[in-house]
N, C-alpha and C positions, 0 to 999 in steps of 0.2 A: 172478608173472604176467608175461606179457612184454609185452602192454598195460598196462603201471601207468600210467597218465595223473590227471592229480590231478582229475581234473573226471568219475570214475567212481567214486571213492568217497566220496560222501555228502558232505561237508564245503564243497566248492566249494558246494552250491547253498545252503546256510546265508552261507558270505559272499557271495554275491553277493546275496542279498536283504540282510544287512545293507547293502550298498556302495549297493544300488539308493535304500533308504531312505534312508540319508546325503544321495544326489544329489537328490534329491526333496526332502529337507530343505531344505540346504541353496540350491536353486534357488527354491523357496516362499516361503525368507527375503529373496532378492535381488529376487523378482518384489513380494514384499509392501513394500521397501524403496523401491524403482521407485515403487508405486503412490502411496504416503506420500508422497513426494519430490513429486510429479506432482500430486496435492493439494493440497498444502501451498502450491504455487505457483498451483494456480488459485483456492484462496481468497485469498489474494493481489492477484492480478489482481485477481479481482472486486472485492475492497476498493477497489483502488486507484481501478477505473472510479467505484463508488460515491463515492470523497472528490472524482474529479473533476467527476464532475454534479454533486455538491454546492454546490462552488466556481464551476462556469459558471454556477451558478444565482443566486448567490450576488451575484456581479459582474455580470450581466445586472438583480439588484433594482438594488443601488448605484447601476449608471449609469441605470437608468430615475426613482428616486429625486435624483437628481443633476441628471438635466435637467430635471426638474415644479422643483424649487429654483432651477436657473438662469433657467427660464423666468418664473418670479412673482419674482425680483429684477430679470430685466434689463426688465420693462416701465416705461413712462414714465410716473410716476404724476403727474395733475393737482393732488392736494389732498393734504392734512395724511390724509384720513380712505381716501383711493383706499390711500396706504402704510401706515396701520395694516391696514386690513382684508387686504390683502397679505401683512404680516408676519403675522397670525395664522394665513393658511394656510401660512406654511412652518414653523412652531414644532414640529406634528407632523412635518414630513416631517423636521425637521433628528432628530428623536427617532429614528425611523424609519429614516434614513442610518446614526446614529450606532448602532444596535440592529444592523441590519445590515453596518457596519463592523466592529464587534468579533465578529462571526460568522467573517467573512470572512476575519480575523486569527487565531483560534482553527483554521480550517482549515487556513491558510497553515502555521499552527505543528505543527499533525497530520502534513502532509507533508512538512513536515522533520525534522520527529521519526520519522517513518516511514526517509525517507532515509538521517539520520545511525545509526539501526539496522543499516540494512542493509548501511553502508559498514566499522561495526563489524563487525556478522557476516564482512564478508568478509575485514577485516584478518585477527581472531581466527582465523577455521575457514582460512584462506589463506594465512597464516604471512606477513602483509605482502607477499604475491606481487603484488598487485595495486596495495596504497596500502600509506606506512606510515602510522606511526598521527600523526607529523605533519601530513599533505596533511592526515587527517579530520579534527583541531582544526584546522587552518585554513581548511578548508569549513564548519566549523561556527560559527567564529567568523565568517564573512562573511553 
């Protein structure tokens, strides 16, 4: 023929629907990796917002807690019985401080647990581009 062009007999339009499918694949996997990626950090986020309402909440009891106890020690008590009945209303709140102290600690420890994760992830998947793995034991020891 003196037209032989490869895209007249039959075969071009079999690979180019394979080629089309490939690129579709392959695009599908990069867009679904994207979207994973893009999730993954907004639950994330959201976690994080959540530990920190948590923790504002948390330290907002404490110091409201904190000042009912300061305020029933630092008054000036006339009698033996003005300081007992004083003490026995701080006995709860000292329970109460200390209930919500160890809360407040428990979360302090969440997000450092959270952080020292994330400084590993990024040593490990970063090849120490960022931190080595020294700085993170020494941020972790602090």
């Amino acid at each position: 023929m003196i037209f032989n062009n490869s895209s007249v007999d039959g075969a071009d339009p079999k690979r180019r629907t394979k080629r089309s499918r490939l690129w579709v694949t392959v695009i599908s996997m990069l867009v679904a990796g994207v979207v994973t990626v893009l999730a993954v950090f907004a639950i994330q986020n959201q976690e994080d917002h959540v530990l920190t309402a948590q923790m504002i909440q948390t330290e907002t009891g404490l110091e409201t807690t904190g000042a009912r106890i300061a305020d029933i020690k630092d008054r000036h008590f006339t009698s033996m019985a003005d300081y007992i009945n004083a003490y026995s209303h701080v006995a709860p709140l000292l329970d109460d401080y200390d209930h919500k102290l160890h809360e407040y600690v428990d979360l302090c420890n969440r997000a450092q647990l959270r952080l020292t994760r994330f400084f590993e992830w990024i040593a490990y998947y970063g090849r120490g581009a960022f931190f080595s793995s020294g700085e993170i034991s020494k941020a972790r020891s602090n």
